[in-house]
DRENPATI-14237 format. One record per atom (N, C-alpha, C): residue number from 1; residue in one letter; chain; atom name; x, y, z. Coordinates in nm, 2 decimals. Example, Ala and Ser with C-alpha at 12.3 -4.5 7.8 and 13.67 -1.06 7.14 Angstrom:
# DRENPATI-14237
MARVEX,1,A,A,N,1.32,-0.57,0.78
MARVEX,1,A,A,CA,1.23,-0.45,0.78
MARVEX,1,A,A,C,1.32,-0.33,0.78
MARVEX,2,S,A,N,1.28,-0.22,0.71
MARVEX,2,S,A,CA,1.37,-0.11,0.71
MARVEX,2,S,A,C,1.29,0.00,0.79
This chain:
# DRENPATI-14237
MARVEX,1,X,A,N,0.08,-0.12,0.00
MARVEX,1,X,A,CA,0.00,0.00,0.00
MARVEX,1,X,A,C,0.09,0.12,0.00
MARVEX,2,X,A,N,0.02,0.24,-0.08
MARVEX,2,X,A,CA,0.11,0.34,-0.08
MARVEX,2,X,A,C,0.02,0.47,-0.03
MARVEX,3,X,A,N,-0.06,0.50,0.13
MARVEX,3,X,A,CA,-0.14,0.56,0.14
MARVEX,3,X,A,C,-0.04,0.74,0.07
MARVEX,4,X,A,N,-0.17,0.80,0.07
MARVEX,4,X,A,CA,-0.16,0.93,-0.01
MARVEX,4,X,A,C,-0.24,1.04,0.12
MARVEX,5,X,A,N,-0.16,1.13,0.15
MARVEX,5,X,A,CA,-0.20,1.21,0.22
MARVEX,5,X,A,C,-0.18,1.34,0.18
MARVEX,6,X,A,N,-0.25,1.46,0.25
MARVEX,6,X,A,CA,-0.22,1.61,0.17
MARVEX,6,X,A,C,-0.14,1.63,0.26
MARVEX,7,X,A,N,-0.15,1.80,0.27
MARVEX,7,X,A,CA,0.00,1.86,0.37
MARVEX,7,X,A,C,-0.01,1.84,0.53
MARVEX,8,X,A,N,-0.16,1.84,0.50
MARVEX,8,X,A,CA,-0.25,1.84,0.68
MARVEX,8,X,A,C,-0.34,1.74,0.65
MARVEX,9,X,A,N,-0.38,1.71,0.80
MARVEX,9,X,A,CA,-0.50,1.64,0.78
MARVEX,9,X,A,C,-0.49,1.51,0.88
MARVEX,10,X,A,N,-0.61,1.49,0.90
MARVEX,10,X,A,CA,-0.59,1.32,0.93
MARVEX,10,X,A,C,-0.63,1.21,0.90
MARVEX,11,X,A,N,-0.60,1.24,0.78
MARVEX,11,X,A,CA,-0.67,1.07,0.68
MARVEX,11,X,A,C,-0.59,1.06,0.57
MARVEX,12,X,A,N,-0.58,0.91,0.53
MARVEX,12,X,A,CA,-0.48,0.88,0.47
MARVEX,12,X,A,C,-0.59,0.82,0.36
MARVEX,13,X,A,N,-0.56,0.86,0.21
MARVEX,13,X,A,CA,-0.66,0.77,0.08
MARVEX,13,X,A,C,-0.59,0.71,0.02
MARVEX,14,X,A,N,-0.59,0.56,0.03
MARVEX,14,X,A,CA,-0.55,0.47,-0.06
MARVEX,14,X,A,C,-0.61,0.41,-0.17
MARVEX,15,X,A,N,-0.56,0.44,-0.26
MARVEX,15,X,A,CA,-0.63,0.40,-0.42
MARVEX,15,X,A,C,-0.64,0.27,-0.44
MARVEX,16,X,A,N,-0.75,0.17,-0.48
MARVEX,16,X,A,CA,-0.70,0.06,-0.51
MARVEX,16,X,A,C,-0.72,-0.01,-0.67
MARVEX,17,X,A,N,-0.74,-0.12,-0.71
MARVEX,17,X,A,CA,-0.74,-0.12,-0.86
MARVEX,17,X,A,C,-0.85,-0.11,-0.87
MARVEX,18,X,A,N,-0.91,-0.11,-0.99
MARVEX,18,X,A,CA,-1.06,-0.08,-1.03
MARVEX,18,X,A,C,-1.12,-0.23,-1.00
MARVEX,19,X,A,N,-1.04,-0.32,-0.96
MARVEX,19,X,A,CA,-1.15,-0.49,-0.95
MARVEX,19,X,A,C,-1.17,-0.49,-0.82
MARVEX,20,X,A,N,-1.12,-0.39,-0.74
MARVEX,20,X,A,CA,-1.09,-0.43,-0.60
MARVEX,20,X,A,C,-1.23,-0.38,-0.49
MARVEX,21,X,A,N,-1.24,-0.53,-0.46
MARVEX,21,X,A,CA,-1.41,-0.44,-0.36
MARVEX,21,X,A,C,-1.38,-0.39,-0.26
MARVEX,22,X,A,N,-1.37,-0.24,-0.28
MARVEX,22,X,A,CA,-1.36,-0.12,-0.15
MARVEX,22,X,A,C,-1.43,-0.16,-0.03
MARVEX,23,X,A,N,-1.57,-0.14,-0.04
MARVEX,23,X,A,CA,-1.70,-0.16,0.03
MARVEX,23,X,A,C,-1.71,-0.27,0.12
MARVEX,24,X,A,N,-1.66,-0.45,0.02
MARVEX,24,X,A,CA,-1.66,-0.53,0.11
MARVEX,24,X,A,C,-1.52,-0.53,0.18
MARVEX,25,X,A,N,-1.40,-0.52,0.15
MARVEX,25,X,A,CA,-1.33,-0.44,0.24
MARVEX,25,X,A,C,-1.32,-0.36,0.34
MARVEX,26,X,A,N,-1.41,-0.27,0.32
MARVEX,26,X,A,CA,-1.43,-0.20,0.46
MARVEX,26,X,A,C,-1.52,-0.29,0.55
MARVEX,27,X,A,N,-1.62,-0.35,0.49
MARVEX,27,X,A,CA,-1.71,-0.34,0.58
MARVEX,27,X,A,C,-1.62,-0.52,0.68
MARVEX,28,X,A,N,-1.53,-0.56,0.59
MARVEX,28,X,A,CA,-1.50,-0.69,0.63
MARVEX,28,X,A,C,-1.36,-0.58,0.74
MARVEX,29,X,A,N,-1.26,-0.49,0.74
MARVEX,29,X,A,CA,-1.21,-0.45,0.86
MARVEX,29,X,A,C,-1.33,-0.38,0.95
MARVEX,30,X,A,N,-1.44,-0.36,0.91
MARVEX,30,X,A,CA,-1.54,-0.30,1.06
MARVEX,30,X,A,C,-1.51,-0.41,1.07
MARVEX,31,X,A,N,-1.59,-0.53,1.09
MARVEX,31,X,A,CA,-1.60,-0.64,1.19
MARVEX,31,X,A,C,-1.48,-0.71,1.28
MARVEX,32,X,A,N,-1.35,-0.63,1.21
MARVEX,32,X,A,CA,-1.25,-0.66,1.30
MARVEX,32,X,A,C,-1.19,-0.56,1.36
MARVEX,33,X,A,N,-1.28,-0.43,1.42
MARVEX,33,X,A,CA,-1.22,-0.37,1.47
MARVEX,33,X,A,C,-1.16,-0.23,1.44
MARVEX,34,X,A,N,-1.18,-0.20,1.31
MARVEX,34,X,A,CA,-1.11,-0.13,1.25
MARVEX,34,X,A,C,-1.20,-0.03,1.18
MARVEX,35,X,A,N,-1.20,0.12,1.09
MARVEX,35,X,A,CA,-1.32,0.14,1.05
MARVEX,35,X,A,C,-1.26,0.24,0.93
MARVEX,36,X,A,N,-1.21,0.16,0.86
MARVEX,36,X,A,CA,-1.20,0.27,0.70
MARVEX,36,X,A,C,-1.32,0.26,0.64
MARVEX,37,X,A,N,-1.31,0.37,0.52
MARVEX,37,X,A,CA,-1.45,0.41,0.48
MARVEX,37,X,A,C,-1.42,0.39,0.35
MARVEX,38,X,A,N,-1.49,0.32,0.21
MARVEX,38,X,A,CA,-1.48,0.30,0.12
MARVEX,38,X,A,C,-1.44,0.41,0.02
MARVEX,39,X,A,N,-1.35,0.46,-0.05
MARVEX,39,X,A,CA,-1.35,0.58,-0.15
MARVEX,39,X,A,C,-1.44,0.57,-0.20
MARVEX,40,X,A,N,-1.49,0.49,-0.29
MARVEX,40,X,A,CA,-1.62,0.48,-0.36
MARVEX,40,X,A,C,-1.73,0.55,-0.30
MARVEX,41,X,A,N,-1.75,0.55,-0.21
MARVEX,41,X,A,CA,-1.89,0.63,-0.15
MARVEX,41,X,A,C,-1.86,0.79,-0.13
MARVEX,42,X,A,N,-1.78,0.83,-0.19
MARVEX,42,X,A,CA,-1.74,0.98,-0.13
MARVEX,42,X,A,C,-1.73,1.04,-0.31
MARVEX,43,X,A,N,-1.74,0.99,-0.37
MARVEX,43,X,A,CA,-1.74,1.01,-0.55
MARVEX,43,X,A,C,-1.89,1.05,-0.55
MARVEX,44,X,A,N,-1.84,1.16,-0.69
MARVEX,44,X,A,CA,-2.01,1.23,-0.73
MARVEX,44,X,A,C,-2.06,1.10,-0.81
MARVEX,45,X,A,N,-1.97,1.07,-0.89
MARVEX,45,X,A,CA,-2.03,0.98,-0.97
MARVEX,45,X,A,C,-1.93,0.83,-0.95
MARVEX,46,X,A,N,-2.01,0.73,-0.84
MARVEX,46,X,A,CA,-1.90,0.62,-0.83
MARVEX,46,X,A,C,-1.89,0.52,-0.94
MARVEX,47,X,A,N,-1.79,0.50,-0.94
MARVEX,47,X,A,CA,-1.73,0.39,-1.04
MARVEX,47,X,A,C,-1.57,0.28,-0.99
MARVEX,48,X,A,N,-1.60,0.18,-1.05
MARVEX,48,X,A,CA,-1.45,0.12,-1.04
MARVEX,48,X,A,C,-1.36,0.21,-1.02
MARVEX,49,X,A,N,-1.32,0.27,-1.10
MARVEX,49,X,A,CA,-1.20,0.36,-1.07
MARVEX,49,X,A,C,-1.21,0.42,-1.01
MARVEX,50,X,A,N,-1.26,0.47,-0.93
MARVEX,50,X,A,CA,-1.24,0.57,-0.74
MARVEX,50,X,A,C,-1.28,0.48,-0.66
MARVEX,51,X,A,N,-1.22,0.33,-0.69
MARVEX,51,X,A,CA,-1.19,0.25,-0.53
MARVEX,51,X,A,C,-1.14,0.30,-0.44
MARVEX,52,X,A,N,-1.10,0.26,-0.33
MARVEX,52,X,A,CA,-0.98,0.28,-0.23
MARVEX,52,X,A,C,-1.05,0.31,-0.10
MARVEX,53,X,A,N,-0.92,0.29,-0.01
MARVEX,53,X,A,CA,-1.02,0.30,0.10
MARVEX,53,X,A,C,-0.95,0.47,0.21
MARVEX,54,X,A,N,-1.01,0.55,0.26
MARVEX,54,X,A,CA,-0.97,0.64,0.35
MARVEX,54,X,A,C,-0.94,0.63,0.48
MARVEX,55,X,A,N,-0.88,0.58,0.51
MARVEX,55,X,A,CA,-0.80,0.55,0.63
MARVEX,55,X,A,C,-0.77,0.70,0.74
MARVEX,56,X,A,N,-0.89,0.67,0.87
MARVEX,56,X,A,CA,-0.79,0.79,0.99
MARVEX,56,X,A,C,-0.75,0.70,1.06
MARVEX,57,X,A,N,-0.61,0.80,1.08
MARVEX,57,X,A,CA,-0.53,0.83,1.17
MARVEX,57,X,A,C,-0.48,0.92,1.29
MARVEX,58,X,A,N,-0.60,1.01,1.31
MARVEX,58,X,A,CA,-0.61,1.07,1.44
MARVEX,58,X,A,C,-0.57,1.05,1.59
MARVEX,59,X,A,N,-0.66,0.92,1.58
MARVEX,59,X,A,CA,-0.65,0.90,1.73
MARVEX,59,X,A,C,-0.57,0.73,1.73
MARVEX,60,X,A,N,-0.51,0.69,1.68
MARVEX,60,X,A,CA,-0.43,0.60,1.62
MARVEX,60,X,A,C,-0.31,0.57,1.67
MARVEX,61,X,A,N,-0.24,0.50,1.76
MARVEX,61,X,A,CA,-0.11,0.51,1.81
MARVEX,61,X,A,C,0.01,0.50,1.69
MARVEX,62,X,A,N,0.09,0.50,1.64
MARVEX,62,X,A,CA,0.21,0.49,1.58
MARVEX,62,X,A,C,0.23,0.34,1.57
MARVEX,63,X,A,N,0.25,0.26,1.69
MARVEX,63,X,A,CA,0.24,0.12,1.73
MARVEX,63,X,A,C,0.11,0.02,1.63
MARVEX,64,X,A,N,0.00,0.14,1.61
MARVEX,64,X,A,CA,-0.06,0.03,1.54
MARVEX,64,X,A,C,-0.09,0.02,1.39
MARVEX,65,X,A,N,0.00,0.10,1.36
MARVEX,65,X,A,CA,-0.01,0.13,1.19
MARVEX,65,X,A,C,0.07,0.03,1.11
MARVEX,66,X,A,N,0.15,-0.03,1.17
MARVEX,66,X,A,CA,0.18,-0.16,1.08
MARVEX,66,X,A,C,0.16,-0.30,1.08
MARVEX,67,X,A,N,0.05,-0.29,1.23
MARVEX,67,X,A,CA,-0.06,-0.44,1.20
MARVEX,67,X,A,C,-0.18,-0.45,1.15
MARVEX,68,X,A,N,-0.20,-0.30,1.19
MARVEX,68,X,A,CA,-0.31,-0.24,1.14
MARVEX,68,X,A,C,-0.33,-0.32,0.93
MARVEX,69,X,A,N,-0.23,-0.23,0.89
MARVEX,69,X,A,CA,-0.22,-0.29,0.74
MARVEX,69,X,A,C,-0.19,-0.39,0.69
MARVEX,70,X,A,N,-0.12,-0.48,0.82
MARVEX,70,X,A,CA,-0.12,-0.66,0.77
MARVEX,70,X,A,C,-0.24,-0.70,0.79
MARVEX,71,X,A,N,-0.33,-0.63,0.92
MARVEX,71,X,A,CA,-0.48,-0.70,0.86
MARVEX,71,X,A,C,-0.53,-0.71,0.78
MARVEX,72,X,A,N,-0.52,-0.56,0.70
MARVEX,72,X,A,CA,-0.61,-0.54,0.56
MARVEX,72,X,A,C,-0.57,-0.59,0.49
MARVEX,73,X,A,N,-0.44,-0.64,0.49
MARVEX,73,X,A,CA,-0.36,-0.73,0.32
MARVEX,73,X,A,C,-0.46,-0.88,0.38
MARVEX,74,X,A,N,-0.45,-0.92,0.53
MARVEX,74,X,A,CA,-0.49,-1.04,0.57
MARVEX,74,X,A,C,-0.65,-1.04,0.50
MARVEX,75,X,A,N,-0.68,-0.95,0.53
MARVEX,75,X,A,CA,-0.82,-0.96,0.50
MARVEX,75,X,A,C,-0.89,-0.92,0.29
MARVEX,76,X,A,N,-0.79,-0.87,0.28
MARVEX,76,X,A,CA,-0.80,-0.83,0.09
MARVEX,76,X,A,C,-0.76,-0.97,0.07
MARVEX,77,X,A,N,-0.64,-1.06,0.12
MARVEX,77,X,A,CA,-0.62,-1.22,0.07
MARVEX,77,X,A,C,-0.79,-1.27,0.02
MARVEX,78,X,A,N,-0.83,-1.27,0.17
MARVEX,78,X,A,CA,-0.94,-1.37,0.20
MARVEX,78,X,A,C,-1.04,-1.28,0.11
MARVEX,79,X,A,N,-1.08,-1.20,0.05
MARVEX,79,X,A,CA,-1.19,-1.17,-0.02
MARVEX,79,X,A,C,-1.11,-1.12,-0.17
MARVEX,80,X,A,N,-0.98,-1.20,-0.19
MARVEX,80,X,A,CA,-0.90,-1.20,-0.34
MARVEX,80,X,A,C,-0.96,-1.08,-0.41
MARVEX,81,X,A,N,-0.91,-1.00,-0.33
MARVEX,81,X,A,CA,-0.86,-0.86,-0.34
MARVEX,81,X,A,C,-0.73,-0.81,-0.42
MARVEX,82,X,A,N,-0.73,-0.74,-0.54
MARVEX,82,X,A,CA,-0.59,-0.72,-0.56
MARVEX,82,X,A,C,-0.47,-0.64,-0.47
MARVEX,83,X,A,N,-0.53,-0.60,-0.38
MARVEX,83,X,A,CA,-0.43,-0.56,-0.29
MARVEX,83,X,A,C,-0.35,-0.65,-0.22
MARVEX,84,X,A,N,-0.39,-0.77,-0.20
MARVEX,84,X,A,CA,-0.35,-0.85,-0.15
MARVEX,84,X,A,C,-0.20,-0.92,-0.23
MARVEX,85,X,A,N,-0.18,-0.91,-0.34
MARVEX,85,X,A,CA,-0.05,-0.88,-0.41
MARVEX,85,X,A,C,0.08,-0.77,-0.40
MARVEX,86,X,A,N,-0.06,-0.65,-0.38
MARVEX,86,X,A,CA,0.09,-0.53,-0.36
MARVEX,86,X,A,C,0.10,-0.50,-0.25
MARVEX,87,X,A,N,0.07,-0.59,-0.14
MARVEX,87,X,A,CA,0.11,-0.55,0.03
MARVEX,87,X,A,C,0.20,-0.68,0.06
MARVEX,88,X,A,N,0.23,-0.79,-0.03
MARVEX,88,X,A,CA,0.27,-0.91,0.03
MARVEX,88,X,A,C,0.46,-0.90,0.07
């Protein structure tokens, strides 16, 4: 993953491929705990191509940002997700 952030802020948007289910990825890290919000739902007009998911980081320790994103590769595996390739 290569999250994308501006100069400020506290959320991180990671782009994913256009095959990649945002939605059931998010909604598969809610159930573990976690709560990114699908890009796709924040588009005027959603399509494949504005996958990705928006990740905060606000209130987020430092400590948990790199298990944090082996879940979501763990969990893009199990719903053969293409991200699950570019995090291995």
């Amino acid at each position: 993953m290569t999250p994308r952030s501006g100069d400020s802020g506290m959320h991180l948007a990671e782009r994913l491929p256009p095959d990649a289910p945002d939605q059931a990825l998010a909604r598969a890290a809610r159930r573990h705990g976690m709560g990114p919000r699908p890009l796709s739902r924040h588009s005027l007009l959603p399509d494949a191509a504005h996958n990705g998911l928006v990740l905060g980081y606000g209130n987020t320790p430092e400590s948990a940002f790199t298990p944090g994103l082996r879940q979501l590769a763990r969990l893009a595996r199990e719903l053969d997700c293409p991200l699950a390739a570019r995090t291995s």
